[in-house]
C-alpha positions as CSV (number, residue, x, y, z in Angstrom):
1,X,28.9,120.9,224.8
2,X,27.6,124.7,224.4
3,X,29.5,125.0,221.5
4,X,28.4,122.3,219.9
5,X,24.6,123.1,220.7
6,X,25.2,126.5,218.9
7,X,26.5,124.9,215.8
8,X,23.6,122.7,215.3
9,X,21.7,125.4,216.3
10,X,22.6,127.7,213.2
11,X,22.3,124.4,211.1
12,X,26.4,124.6,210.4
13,X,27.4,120.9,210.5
14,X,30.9,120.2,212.0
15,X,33.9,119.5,209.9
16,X,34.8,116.2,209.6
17,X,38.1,115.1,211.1
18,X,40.1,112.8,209.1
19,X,43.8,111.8,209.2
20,X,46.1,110.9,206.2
21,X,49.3,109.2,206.1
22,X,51.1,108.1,203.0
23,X,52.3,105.1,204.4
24,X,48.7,104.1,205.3
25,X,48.6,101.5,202.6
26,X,51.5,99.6,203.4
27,X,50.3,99.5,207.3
28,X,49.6,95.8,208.4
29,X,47.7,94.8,210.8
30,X,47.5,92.0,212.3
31,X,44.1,90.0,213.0
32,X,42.8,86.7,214.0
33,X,41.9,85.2,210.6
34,X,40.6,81.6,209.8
35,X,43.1,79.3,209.6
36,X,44.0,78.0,205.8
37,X,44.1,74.2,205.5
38,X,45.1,72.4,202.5
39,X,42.4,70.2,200.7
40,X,42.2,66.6,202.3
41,X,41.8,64.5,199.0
42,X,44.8,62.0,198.2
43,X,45.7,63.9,194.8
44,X,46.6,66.9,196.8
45,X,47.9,65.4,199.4
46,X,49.8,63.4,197.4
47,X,51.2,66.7,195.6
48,X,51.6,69.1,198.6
49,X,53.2,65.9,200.7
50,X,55.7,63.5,198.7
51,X,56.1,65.8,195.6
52,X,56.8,69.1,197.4
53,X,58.1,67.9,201.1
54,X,61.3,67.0,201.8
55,X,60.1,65.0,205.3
56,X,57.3,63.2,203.8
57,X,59.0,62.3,201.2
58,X,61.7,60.4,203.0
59,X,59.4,59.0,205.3
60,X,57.7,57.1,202.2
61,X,60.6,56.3,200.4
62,X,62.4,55.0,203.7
63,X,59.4,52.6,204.5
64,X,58.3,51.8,201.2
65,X,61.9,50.8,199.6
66,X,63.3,48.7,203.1
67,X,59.6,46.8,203.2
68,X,59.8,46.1,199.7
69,X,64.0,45.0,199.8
70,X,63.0,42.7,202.6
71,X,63.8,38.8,201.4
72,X,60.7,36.5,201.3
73,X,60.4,33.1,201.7
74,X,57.1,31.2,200.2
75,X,56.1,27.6,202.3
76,X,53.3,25.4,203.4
77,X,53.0,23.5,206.8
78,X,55.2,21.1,205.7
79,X,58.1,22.5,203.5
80,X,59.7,25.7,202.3
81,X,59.7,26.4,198.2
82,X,63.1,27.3,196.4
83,X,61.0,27.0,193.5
84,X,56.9,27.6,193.0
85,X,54.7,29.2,190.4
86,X,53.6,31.9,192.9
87,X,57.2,32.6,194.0
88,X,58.2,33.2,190.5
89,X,55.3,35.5,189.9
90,X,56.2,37.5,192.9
91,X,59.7,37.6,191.8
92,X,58.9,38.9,188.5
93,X,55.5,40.1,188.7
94,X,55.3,41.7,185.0
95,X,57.9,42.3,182.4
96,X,58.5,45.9,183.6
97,X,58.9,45.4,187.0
98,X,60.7,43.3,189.8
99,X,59.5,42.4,193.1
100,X,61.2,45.0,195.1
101,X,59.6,47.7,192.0
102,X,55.9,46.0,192.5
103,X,56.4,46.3,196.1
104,X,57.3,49.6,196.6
105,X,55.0,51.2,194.4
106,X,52.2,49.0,196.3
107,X,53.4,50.4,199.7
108,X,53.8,53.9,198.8
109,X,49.6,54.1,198.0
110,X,49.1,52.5,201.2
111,X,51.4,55.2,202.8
112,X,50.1,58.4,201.0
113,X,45.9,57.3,200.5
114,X,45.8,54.4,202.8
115,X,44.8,52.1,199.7
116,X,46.7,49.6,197.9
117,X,45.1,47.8,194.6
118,X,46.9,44.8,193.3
119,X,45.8,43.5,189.6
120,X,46.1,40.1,188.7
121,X,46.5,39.6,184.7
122,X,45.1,36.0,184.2
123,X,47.8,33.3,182.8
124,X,47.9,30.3,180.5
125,X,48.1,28.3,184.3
126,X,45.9,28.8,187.5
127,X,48.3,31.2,189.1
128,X,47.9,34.8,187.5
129,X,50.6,35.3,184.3
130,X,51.4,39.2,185.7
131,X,50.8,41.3,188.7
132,X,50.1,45.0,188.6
133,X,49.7,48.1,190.9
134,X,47.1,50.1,190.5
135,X,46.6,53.8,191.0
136,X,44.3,54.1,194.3
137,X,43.6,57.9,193.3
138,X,42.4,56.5,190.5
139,X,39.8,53.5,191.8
140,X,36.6,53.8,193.1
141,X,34.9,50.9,195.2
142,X,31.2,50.0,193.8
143,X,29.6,48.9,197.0
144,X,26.6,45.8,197.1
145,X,23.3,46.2,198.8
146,X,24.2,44.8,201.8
147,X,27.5,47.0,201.7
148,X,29.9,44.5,200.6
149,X,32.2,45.4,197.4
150,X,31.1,43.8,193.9
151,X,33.1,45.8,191.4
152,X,35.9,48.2,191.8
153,X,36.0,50.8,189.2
154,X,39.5,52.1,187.6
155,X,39.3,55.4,185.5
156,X,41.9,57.0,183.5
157,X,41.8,58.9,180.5
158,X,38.1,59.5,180.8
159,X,37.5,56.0,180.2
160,X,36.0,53.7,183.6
161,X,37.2,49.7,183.3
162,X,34.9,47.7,185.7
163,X,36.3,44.5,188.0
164,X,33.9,42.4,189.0
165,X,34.8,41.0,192.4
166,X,31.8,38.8,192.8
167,X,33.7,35.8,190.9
168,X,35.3,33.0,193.2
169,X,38.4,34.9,193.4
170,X,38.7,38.6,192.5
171,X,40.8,39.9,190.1
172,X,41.6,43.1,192.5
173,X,43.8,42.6,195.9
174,X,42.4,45.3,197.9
175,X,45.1,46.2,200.7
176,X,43.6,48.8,203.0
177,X,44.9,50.5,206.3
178,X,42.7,50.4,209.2
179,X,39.8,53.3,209.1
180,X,37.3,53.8,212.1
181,X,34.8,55.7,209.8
182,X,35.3,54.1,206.8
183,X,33.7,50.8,205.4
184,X,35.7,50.5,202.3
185,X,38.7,53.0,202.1
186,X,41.9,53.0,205.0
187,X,43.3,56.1,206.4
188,X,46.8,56.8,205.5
189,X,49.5,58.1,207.7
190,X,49.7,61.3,205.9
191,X,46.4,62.6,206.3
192,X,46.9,62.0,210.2
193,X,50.3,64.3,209.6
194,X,48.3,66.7,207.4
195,X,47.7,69.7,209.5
196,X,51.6,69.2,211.1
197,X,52.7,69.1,207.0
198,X,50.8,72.4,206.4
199,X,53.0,73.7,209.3
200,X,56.2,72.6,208.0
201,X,54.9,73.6,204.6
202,X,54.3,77.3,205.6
203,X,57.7,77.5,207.5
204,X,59.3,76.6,204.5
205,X,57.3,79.2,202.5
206,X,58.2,82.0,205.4
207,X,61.9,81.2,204.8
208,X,62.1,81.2,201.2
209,X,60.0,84.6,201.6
210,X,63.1,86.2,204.1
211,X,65.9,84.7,201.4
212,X,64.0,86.3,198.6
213,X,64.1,89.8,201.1
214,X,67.6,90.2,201.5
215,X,67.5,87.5,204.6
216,X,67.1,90.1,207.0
217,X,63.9,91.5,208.8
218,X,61.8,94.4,207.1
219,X,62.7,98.1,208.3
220,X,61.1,100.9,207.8
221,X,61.4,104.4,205.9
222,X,60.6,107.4,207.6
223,X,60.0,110.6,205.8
224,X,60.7,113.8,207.5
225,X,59.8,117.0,206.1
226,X,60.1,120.6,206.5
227,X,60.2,121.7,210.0
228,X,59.2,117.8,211.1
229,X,55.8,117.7,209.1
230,X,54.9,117.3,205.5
231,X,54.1,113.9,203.8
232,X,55.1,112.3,200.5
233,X,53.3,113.6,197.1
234,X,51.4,110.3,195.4
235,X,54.1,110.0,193.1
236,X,56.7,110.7,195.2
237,X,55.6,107.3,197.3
238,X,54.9,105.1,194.0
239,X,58.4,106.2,193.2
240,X,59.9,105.3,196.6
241,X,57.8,101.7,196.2
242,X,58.8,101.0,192.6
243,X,62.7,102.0,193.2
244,X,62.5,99.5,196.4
245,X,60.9,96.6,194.6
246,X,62.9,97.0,191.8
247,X,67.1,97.2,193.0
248,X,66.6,96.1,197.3
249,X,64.4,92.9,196.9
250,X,65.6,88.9,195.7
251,X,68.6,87.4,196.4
252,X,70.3,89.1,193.8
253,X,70.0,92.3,195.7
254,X,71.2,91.0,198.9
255,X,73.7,93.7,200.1
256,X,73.3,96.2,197.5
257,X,73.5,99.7,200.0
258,X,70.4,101.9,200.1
259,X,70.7,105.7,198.7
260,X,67.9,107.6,200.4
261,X,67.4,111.9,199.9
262,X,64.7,114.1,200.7
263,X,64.4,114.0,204.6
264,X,64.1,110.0,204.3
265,X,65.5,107.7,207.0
266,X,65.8,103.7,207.7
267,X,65.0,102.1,210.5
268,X,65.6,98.6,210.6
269,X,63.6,96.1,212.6
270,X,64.7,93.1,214.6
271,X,64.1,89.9,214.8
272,X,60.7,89.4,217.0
273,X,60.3,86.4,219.1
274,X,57.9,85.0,217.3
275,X,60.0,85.2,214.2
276,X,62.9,83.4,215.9
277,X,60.5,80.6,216.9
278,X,59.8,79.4,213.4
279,X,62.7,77.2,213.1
280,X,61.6,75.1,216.4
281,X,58.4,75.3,215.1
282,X,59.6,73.7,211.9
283,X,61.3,70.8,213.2
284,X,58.5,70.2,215.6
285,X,56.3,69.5,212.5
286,X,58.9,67.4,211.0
287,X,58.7,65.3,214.3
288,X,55.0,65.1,214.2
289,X,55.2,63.8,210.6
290,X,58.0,61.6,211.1
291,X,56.1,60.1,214.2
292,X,52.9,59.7,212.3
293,X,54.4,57.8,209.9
294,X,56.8,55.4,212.4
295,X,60.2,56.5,211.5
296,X,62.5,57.4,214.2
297,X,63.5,61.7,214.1
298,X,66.8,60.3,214.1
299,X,67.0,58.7,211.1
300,X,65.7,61.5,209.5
301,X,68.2,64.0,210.6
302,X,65.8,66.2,212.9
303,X,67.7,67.4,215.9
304,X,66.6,67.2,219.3
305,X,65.9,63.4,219.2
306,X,66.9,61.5,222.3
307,X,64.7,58.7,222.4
308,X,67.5,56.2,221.1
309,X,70.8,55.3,222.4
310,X,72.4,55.5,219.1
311,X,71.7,55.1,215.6
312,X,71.8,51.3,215.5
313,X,68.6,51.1,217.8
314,X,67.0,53.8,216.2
315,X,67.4,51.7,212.7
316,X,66.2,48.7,215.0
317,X,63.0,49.9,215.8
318,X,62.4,51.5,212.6
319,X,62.5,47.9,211.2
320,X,60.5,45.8,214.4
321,X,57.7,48.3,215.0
322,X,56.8,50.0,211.5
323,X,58.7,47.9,208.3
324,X,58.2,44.3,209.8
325,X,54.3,44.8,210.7
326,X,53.8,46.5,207.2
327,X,55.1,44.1,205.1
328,X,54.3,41.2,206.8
329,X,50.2,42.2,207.0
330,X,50.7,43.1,203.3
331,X,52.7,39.3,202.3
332,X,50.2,38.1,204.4
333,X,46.9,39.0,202.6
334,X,48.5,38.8,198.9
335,X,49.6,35.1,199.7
336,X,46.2,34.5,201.1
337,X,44.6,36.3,197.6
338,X,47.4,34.1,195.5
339,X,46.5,30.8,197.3
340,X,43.4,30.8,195.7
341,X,44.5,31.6,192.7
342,X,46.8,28.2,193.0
343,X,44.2,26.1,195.0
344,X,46.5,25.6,198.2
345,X,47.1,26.8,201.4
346,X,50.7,29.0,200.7
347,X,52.3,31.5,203.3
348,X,54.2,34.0,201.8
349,X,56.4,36.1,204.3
350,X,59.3,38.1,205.4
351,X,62.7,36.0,205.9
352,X,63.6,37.7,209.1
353,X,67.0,35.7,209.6
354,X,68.2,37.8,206.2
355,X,67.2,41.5,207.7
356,X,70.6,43.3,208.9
357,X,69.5,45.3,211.0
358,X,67.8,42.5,213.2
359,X,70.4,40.2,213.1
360,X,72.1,40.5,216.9
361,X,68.2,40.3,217.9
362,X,67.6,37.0,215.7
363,X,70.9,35.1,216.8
364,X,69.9,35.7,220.8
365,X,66.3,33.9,219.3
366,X,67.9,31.2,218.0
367,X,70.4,30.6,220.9
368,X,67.7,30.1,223.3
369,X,65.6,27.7,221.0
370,X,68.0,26.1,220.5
371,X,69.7,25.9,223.8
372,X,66.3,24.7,225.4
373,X,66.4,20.9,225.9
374,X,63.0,20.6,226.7
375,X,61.6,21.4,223.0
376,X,61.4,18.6,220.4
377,X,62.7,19.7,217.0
378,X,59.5,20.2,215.6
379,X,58.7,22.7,218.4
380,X,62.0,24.4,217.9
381,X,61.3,25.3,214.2
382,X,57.6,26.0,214.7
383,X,59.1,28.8,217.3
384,X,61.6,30.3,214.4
385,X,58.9,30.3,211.9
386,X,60.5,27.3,209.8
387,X,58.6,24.5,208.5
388,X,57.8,21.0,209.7
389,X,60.4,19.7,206.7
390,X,64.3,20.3,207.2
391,X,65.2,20.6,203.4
392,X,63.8,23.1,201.3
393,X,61.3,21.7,198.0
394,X,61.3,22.3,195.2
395,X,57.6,22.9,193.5
């Protein structure tokens, strides 16, 4: 303290203490940042989701292709069609597409935005002459004054087209999953899973950073001088960075050995904890965004999964508690759209006795219908979903 007062005194300031290192600008340090989400929008969901994740990816194109491959059977309350105007549509919807094509394009939007948008092409008959899916990235809902929708708007190209849906029946079959906050768009599965797809996303990218380093942990190069002290010269160290970018990073470099002079030394690092951690954390995203979207780990080839017995219920499930309940709310509201269209009541719907993978579950149903005395016939096929007529009509 004395000492100090006397240099202040004779106005001699103190020498300013600073310490220099010349591996001071490749020192990290670690802080607690914000957290770096990906946009919420369907277009980059869409991209950072099904085009660049192998999970989600599978999830949509498991769900969408076994709800779309399901049989369907088109009937009344009286009789079942082999042959209708509206089953024929569905079975060739447009002359570039199939059913099981129209389908799964129509329940891969509801899977990634949460919106479907079916277009009906009007025909030389009542019933519609071609179906079409529409982009739901690409429509826009024009809301009424009292809220209810009376156009939907389709851009593309810079160009708008305009459907009215004020008209008797609308042109547009608007198939949308349920939303809490959200009068006239649904909430898809994968923006539930977004923040667990970020995760899995970011794994990925921290593996495919320690391939593209060798595939082992970081080290680092200690310089020792003269006599323990000294430092490295500016170009000395832009040498020592350049020669290491250059022949010991990438793939291609994996293994090459390390030739180090001057007083330089490796020491390599470990594996930390937290780095050995990533791969659980990994698969626990892929769980999360297997489970958001209803398809069992299992299936999917995660480990870890022991909900199921075996893969045969796992499959089981898959198809009773997320295919089944998909496509037969989807059938249900594109008959009920395609009735009007024809002018009659028509019930357009899954053909359960057809589905593999619920057939030991279907043949105990119809044993016990059909075992129990007590139900007239008509009961019996109102309980297995059949019609009040035995034979099936033809239209």
């Amino acid at each position: 303290m004395k000492l100090d007062f006397f240099r202040r005194s004779a106005g001699v300031d103190a020498a300013p203490e600073r310490k220099a290192s010349a591996t001071g600008r490749v020192m990290a340090f670690g802080s607690a940042g914000r957290v770096a989400w990906s946009p919420r929008d369907t277009a980059s969901l869409t991209r950072t989701g099904y085009a660049a994740n192998p999970v989600v990816h599978r999830c949509v194109k498991m769900i969408a292709e076994a709800a779309a491959a399901l049989p369907l059977v088109l009937q009344d309350s009286a009789q079942r069609y082999d042959s209708h105007p509206v089953l024929r549509l569905v079975q060739r919807p447009n002359p570039a597409q199939g059913k099981a094509e129209l389908f799964e394009a129509l329940f891969g939007h509801l899977l990634l935005s949460g919106d479907g948008y079916l277009e009906a092409v009007a025909g030389a008959d009542a019933v519609p002459g071609e179906l079409h899916v529409l982009r739901s990235d690409r429509m826009q809902v024009v809301p009424g004054s009292d809220g209810w929708p009376v156009a939907y708007e389709y851009a593309v190209g810079g160009r708008r087209h305009r459907f009215d849906a004020t008209a008797e029946v609308a042109p547009i079959c608007h198939i949308r999953a349920f939303h809490p906050q959200d009068d006239h768009y649904g909430l898809s599965p994968l923006q539930a899973a977004a923040q667990a797809l970020d995760v899995h996303n970011a794994a990925s990218r921290w593996s495919k950073a320690l391939l593209d380093n060798a595939a082992r942990p970081s080290g680092a190069i200690v310089y020792t001088g003269a006599d323990g002290a000294g430092g490295l010269s500016a170009d000395q160290y832009d040498r020592l960075v350049s020669e290491m970018e250059t022949h010991h990073q990438g793939a291609r470099n994996a293994g090459r050995p390390m030739l180090l002079e001057g007083g330089l030394d490796w020491k390599p690092m470990g594996f930390s904890p937290s780095d050995m951690e990533f791969q659980k954390t990994k698969e626990s995203a892929a769980r999360e965004i297997a489970l958001a979207f209803g398809v069992p780990p299992m299936l999917l080839g995660i480990p870890g999964d022991a909900t199921f017995a075996n893969y045969q219920e796992a499959n089981r499930a898959f198809y009773r508690l997320t295919v089944l309940p998909l496509a037969t709310r989807v059938t249900a509201q594109v008959s009920d759209w395609l009735s009007r269209f024809a002018g009659e009541v028509l019930e357009l719907r899954p053909d359960l006795d057809q589905v593999p993978a619920l057939a030991a579950e279907r043949s105990e149903v119809w044993r016990r219908v059909t075992e129990a005395a007590f139900l007239s016939d008509a009961e019996k096929r109102s309980l297995l979903g059949l019609p009040a007529q035995s034979e099936p009509a033809d239209g």
